[in-house]
N, C-alpha and C positions, 0 to 999 in steps of 0.2 A: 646662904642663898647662891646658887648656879649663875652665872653671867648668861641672858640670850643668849648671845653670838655664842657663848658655850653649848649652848644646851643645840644649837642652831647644827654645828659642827660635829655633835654626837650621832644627832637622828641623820645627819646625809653619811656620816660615817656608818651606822646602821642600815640605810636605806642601802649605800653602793654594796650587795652582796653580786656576784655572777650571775646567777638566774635572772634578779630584777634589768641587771644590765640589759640583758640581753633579752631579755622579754620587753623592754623599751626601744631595744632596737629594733624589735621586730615589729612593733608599734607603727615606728618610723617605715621601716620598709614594704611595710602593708600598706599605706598610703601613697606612698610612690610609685612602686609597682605595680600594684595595682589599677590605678589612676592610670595611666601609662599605659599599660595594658587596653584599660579602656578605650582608652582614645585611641591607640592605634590601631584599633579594629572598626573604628568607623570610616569607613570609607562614601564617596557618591561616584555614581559614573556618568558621562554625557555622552551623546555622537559628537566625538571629537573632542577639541575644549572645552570644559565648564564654562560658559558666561559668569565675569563675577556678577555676584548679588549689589542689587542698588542701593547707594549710601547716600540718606542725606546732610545738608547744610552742615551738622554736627559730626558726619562722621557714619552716624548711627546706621548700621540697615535699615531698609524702609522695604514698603509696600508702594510700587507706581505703578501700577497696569490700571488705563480706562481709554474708553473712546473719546475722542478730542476733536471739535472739528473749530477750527483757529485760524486768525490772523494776524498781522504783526500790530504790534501798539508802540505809539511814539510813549514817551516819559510823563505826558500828560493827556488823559484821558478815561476813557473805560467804556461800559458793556450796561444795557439796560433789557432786560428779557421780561416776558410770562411766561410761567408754567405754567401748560394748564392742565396736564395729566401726565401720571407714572405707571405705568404696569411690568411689571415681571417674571421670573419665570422659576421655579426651584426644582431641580433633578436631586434623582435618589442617590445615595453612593455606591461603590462597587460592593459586593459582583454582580445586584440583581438587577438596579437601574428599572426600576418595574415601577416608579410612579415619576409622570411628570406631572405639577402643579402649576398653576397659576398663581402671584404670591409675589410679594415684597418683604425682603428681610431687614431686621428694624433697621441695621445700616446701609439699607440701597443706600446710594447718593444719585442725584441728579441737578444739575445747575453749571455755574457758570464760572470761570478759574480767569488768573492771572497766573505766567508762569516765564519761569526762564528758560525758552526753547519748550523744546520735544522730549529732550533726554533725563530718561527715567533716575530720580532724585534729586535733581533739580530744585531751588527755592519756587514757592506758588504761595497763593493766597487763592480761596475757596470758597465760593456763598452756594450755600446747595438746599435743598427739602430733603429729608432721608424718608426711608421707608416707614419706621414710625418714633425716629427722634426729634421730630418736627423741621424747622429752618436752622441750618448750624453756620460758621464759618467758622473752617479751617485752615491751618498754614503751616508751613513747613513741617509736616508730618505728625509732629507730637502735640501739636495745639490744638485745641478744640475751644469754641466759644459759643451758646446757646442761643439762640435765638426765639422766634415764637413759636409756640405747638400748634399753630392755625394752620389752613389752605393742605393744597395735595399732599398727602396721598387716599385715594379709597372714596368709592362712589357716592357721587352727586357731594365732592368737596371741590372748597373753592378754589381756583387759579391763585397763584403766588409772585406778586413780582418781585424782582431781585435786580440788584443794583452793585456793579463793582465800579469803584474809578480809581484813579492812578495818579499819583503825584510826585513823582521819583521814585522812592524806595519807601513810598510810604502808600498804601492803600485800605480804603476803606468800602465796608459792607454795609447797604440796606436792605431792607424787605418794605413792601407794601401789600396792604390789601385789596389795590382799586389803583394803582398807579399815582395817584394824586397825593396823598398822605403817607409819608415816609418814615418809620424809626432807622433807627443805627443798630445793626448787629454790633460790629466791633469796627476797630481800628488799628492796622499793623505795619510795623515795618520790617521789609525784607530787604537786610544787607547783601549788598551786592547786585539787585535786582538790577541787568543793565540797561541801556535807554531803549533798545526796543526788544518789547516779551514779546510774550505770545497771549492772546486773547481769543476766549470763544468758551462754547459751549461743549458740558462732559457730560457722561453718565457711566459708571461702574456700579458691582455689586458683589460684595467680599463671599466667599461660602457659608453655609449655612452649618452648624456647628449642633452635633448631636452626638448624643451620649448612649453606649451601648453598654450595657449594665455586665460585668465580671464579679468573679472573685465571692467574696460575702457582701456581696453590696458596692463592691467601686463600681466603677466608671474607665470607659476608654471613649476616645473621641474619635470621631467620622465626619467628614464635611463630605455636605452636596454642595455639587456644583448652583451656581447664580445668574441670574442676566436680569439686568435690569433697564430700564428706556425712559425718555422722558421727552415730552411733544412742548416745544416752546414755538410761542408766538413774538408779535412785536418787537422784534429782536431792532435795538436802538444802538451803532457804535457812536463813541465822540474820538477823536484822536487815532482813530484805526487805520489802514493801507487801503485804499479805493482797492476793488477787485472782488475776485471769487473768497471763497474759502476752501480751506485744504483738510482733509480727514484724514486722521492721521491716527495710530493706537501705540499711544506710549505703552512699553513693555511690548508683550508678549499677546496676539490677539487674533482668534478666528483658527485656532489650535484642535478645540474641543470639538466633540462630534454633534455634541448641541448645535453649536456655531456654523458648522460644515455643513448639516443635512438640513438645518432646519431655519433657524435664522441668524444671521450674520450680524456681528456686534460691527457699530461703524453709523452712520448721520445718513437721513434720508428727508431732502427736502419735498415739498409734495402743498399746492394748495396754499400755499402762505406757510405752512408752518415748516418746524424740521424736528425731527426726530433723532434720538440720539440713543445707542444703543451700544450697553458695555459690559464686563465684566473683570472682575477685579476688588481692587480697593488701593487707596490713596491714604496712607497711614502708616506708624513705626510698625517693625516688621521684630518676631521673635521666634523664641523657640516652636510656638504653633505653628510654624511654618517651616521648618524644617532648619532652624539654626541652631546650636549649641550655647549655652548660658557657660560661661569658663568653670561654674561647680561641678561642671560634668566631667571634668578631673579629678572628682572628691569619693570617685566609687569602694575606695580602700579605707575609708573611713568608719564605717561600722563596724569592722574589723579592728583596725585601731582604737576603737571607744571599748569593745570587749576586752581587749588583751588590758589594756589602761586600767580596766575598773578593777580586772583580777589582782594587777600590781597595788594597787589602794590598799584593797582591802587585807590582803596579805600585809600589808605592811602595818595596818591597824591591828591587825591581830594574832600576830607571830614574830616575834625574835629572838636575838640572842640573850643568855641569860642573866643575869646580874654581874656586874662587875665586866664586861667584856662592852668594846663600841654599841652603842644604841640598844645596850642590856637595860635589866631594873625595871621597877616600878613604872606604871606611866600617869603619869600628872596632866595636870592642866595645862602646866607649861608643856611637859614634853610630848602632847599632844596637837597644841597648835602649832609647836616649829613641827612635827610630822606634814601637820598641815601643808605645812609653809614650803615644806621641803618634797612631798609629793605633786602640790601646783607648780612649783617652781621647775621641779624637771620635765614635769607632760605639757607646759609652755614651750619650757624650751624645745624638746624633741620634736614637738608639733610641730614650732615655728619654721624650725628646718627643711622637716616632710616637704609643709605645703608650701614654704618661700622657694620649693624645687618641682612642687608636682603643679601648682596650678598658672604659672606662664610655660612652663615645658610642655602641659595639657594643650591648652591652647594652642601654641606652634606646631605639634603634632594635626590636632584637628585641621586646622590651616595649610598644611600642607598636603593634608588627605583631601583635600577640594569643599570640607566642611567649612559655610561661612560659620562665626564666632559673633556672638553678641556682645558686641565691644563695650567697654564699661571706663571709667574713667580711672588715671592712678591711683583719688583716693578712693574709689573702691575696690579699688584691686588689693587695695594696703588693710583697706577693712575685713575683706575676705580673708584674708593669711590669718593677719592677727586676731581676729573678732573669733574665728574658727577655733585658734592655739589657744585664746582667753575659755572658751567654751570647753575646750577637751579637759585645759585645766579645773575648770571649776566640776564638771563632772568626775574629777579623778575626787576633787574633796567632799565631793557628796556622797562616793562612795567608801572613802577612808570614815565619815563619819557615821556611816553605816555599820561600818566594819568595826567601830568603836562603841556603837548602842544594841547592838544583840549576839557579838562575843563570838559569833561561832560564821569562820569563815565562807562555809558552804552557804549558809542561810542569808550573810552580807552581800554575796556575788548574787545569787536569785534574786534576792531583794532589787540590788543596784541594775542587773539586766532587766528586771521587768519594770522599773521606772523610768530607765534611761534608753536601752537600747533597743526593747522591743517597740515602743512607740515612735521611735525614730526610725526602726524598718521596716514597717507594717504601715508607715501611711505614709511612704515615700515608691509604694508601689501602688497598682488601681486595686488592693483589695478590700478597704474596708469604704462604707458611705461616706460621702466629701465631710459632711457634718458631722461623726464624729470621726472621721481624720482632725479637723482643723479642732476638734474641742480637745484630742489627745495634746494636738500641738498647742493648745493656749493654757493647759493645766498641771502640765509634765515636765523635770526638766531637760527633756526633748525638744520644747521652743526654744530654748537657747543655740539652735545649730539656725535659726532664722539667720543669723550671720554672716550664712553661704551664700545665701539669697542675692544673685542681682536683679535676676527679672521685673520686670517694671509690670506695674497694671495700668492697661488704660481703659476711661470707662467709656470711648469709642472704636473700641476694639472689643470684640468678640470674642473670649478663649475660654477656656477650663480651665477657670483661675482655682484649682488645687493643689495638696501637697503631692499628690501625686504626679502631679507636670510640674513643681519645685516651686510653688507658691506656698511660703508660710502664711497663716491667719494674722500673725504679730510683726508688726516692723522688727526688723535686728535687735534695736534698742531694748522693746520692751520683754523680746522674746529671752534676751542676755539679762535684764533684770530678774526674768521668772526663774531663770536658773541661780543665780545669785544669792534669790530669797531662798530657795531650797537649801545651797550651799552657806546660809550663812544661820537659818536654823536649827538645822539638823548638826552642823559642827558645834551650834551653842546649843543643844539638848545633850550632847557627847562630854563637850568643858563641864557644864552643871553637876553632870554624877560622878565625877573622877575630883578627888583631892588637891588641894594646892601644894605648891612646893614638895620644901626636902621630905615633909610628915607621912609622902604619902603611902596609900597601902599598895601592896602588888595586886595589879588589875589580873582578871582571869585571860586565860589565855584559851584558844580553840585545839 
């Protein structure tokens, strides 16, 4: 009987021919260059400097443009209002702009914030009525907390009162129905909140997110423009600056031609009550918005998954002859060191690629005036590795291919239309979102979910598909479906091939 590490040392001396080399090299350098390429061709332009894009508490981009009308709050205090109505406004997008409506989109917001200062990504805390998510409060960008689905928005509904107070760095959120009877939305605290915020009333309104049908059935995406208002009354401060109030439009405000000719986002008192009138939104901020996810350095990578599978399968079903390196018969054993020895170099070679293509992606983008959807180390570490685990396991699903129907042309077709075509066919807008995500949850093509950093959130509004780099599958389970592929189709391959020294000479293509 053959020692492993013998039999281990045959197949990689069989596998090193010049062709393979070199076709792994070029594996590698499809990935890089490519990648690379990518990103160097994105560029943005401004009048003048780009403004950078706003980051909050975490770091993270965000979304902060709304109208604000505020004043200063001591460390203990807060803000008691009514809404008693929202109405707003939704435009067409370019180039016809040929319907304006009346209308709330289900994330208007309107209500009442705690915040630190003016300047956009700043810590805050937020109790608001949305358009049709009911009462929410929210804080520091990526939090959301539900509230009740009662009171405004939409004719002959009830006024909403709303309640923030302040007690250092810790604040909390009520609603009422009547003023008198009060629940608790939530409870939060924001570090660093210092002794005097800012307090008062907002109203924003994110764009309206519509799908224009391409391809065999994708989807591309168009936002309308927003504006949204809200008319509070009995406005009650506790702990606030004796005085006026100051209007003020965190971000970017009164730009649009909505805005310019028609009505201006910004606070209009009148009659007891005030009005508040904004657009925007107040939320983490992504690729829908015009940032880059760091995968967007991975363009070289379908390229690199084809040249990989041809090396597999080639290697499953052609070598040298008896008696010479990684000659003879192939067994069960010398089919799973093949195994072992084709994951192990498309690991490695991967690991390489991308431990060079996706932080050098990224500082290119960054350098090109492109903000980056910043992610944490260990996702960055997930990315590299989870990507090289994934190339590997598709290189042994196609070696086990290439080992169950014998004839090399038929293993590569095989391998490309389970692996590579559903991994590039629903990473553009052409096929229906539902089955793009059904290719990505039954192929093993879910397994590159691994690239995935983009976040979903479910107060935020996007085209959450694969076509804007949303897998169907966490990473996790998206790496198990290729797994399972890889670990029964290599054991349908060991089953029909002989053990040890006995065995017969496999056919060759």
């Amino acid at each position: 009987m053959i020692p492993t590490d013998e039999i281990l040392r045959r197949e990689w001396a069989g596998f090193r021919r010049v062709g393979r080399l070199i076709a792994m090299a070029v594996a590698a350098l499809a990935v890089v260059a490519l990648g690379l390429l990518h990103t160097s061709a994105d560029h943005t332009s401004c009048d003048g400097p780009c403004p950078p894009e706003p980051t909050g508490p975490g770091g993270a981009l965000v979304d902060d443009r709304f109208s604000f009308l505020h004043r200063d709050l001591g460390a203990d205090g807060g803000i008691t209002v009514r809404l008693t109505s929202m109405k707003g406004t939704i435009t067409y997008p370019p180039p016809d702009h040929d319907r304006i409506v009346p209308g709330l989109v289900p994330w208007a917001k309107a209500g009442i914030i705690i915040k630190d200062g003016v300047r956009p990504g700043s810590t805050y805390a937020a109790l608001m009525v949305t358009g049709s998510h009911g009462v929410r409060m929210q804080y520091d960008y990526r939090h959301d907390i539900a509230g009740s689905r009662d009171g405004v928005p939409g004719a002959g509904a009830a006024p909403r009162w709303l309640r923030l107070t302040r007690s250092g760095d810790t604040v909390s959120g009520h609603e009422s129905a009547d003023g008198t009877t009060w629940s608790e939305v939530g409870t939060v605290r924001l570090p660093g909140l210092p002794e005097t915020a800012q307090v008062g009333l907002f109203a924003t309104s994110p764009g309206d997110l519509t799908l224009r049908r391409t391809g065999l059935g994708g989807a591309k995406e168009e936002v309308r423009w927003t504006q949204a208002g809200g008319t509070f009354d009995s406005v009650a401060l506790r702990g606030a600056a004796s005085g006026g109030w100051t209007d003020t439009g965190v971000g970017e405000r009164n730009r649009s031609d909505w805005e310019k000719y028609h009505l201006a986002s910004g606070a209009v008192e009148k009659n007891g009550t005030i009005t508040v009138t904004g657009a925007g939104d107040i939320g983490p901020s992504g690729a829908e918005d015009g940032a880059r996810p760091v995968e967007s350095a991975l363009g070289g990578l379908a390229v690199a998954l084809l040249v990989i599978l041809v090396v597999a399968v080639r290697f499953a079903t052609t070598g040298p002859p008896a008696g010479a390196p990684g000659g003879g018969p192939v067994t069960r054993d010398r089919l799973a060191a093949k195994a072992a020895v084709v994951g192990a170099v498309t690991f490695t070679t991967a690991l390489l690629a991308l431990a060079v293509v996706v932080p050098a992606g990224a500082a290119i983008l960054k350098d090109n005036g492109i903000p980056v959807v910043e992610v944490s180390a260990a996702t960055g570490v997930r990315v590299v590795v989870g990507t090289a685990v994934a190339l590997a396991l598709a290189s042994v699903v196609a070696l086990a291919l290439g080992s169950l129907l014998r004839r090399a042309w038929l293993a590569i077709v095989a391998a490309v239309l389970l692996i590579v075509v559903p991994y590039v066919v629903t990473s553009v807008p052409l096929l229906p979102d539902a089955l793009a995500q059904w290719l990505l949850r039954v192929t093993p093509a879910a397994g590159f979910a691994t690239r995935q950093t983009l976040v979903e959130y479910a107060q935020v509004v996007a085209h959450y598909a694969p076509s804007t780099g949303y897998f169907p599958l966490p990473w996790w389970a998206g790496l198990a479906v290729l797994c399972a592929y890889a670990a029964t189709l290599l054991g349908l391959a060991l089953r029909r091939l002989p053990r040890g020294d006995g065995a017969r000479p496999s056919s060759r293509a």
